[in-house]
C-alpha positions in Angstrom: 8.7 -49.8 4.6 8.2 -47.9 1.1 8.0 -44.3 1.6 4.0 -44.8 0.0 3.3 -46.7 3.1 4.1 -43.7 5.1 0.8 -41.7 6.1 0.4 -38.7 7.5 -2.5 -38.5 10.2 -2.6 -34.8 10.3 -5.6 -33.2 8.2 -4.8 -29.8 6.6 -7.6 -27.4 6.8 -6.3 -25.3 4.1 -6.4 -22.6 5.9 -2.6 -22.0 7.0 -2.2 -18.6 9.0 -0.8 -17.0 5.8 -4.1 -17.8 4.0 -6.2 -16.1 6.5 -4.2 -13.2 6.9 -3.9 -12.5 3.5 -7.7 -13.4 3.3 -9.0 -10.7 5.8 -6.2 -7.8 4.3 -7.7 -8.2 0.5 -11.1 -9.3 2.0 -11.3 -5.5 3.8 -9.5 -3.6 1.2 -12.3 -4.8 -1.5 -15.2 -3.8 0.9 -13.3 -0.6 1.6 -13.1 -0.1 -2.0 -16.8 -0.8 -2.7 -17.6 1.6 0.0 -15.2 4.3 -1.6 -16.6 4.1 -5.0 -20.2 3.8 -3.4 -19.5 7.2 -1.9 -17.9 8.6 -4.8 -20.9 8.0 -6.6 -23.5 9.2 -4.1 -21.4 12.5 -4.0 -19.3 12.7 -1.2 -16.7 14.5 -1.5 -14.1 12.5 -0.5 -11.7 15.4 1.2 -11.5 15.8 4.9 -10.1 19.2 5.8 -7.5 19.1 9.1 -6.0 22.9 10.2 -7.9 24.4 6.9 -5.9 21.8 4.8 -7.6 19.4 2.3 -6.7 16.2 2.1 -8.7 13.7 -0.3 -9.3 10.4 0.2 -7.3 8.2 -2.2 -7.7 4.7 -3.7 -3.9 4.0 -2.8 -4.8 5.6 1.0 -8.0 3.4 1.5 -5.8 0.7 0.4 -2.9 1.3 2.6 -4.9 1.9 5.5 -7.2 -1.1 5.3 -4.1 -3.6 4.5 -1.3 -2.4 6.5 -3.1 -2.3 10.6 -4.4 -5.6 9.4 -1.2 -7.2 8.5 0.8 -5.8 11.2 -2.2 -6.3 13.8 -3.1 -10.0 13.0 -0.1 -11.0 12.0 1.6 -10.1 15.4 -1.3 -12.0 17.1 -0.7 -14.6 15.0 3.1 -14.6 16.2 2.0 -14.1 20.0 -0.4 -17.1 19.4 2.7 -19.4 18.0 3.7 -19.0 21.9 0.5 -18.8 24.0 -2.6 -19.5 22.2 -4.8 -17.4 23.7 -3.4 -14.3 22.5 -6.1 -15.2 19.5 -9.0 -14.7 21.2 -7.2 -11.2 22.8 -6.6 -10.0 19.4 -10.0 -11.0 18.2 -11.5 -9.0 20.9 -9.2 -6.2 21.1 -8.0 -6.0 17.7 -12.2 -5.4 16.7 -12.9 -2.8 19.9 -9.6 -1.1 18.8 -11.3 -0.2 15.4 -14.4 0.4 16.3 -13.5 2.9 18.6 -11.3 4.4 16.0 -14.6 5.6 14.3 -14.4 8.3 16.5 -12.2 10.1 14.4 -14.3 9.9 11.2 -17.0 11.3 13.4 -15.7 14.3 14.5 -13.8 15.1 11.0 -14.5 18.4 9.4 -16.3 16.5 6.2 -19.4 16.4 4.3 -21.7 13.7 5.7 -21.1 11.4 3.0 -17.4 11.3 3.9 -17.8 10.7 7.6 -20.1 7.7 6.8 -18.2 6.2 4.1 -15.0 6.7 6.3 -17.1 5.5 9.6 -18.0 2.3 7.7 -14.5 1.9 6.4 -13.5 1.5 10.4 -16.2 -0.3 11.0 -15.1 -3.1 8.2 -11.5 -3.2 9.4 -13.3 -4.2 13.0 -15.3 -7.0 11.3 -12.5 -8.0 9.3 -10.6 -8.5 12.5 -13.0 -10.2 14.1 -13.6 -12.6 11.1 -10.5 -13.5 10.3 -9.2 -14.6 13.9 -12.6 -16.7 14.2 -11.6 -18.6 10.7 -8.2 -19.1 12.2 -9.3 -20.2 15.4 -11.9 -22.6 14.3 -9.6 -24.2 11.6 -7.1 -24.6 14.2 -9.6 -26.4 16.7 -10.6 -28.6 13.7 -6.9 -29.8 12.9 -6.4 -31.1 16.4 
């Protein structure tokens, strides 16, 4: 048998687990982004004052901080899921309540109001994201079987 009469019956999606990881990180950090320079633009101020301290909101921070809970938090789902599957639909679930109820802190931050929304809507697209991504995994998946 020639080694072009060998077929391979299993479809690829496209969409290994790298793709949708990497996917949902860049997908947030762009909305996050949008959202910062939105804000800028509308006025907020951009600085959230902890202890009488300012500390401004950054491009690098809103990157860092959309990128880096979403590649640690998905991608140790994604490992978990490697050994029992349903630690997807977990993640999905508890990954997204996790950072929606991480708004809190926006909420109660000594800002102007433009800066709690903008932050409160930054939390609230790292929830989505969650959410999203693990759906696009988990359908993909279901469709390769």
């Amino acid at each position: 048998m020639s080694s072009t009469a060998v077929h391979n019956p299993v479809r690829q999606s496209g969409f290994g687990w790298w793709k949708v990881l990497a996917a949902g990180a860049v997908g947030a950090a762009v909305v996050n982004l949008i959202v910062f320079a939105v804000a800028g633009l509308a006025g907020a101020s951009l600085v959230v004052v902890d202890a009488g301290e300012e500390h401004p909101i950054t491009v690098g921070g809103v990157i860092g901080s959309s990128v880096v809970p979403l590649l640690v938090g998905l991608g140790s789902a994604l490992l978990l899921a490697l050994w029992k599957p349903v630690f997807l639909r977990i993640a999905q679930y508890a990954g997204s309540g996790l950072a929606l109820l991480s708004v809190a802190g926006p909420l109660s931050a000594d800002a102007d109001g433009g800066t709690v929304v903008a932050l409160s809507l930054m939390h609230l697209t790292l929830g989505v994201a969650v959410f999203a991504t693990l759906h696009l995994h988990r359908r993909h998946r279901r469709q390769d079987r």
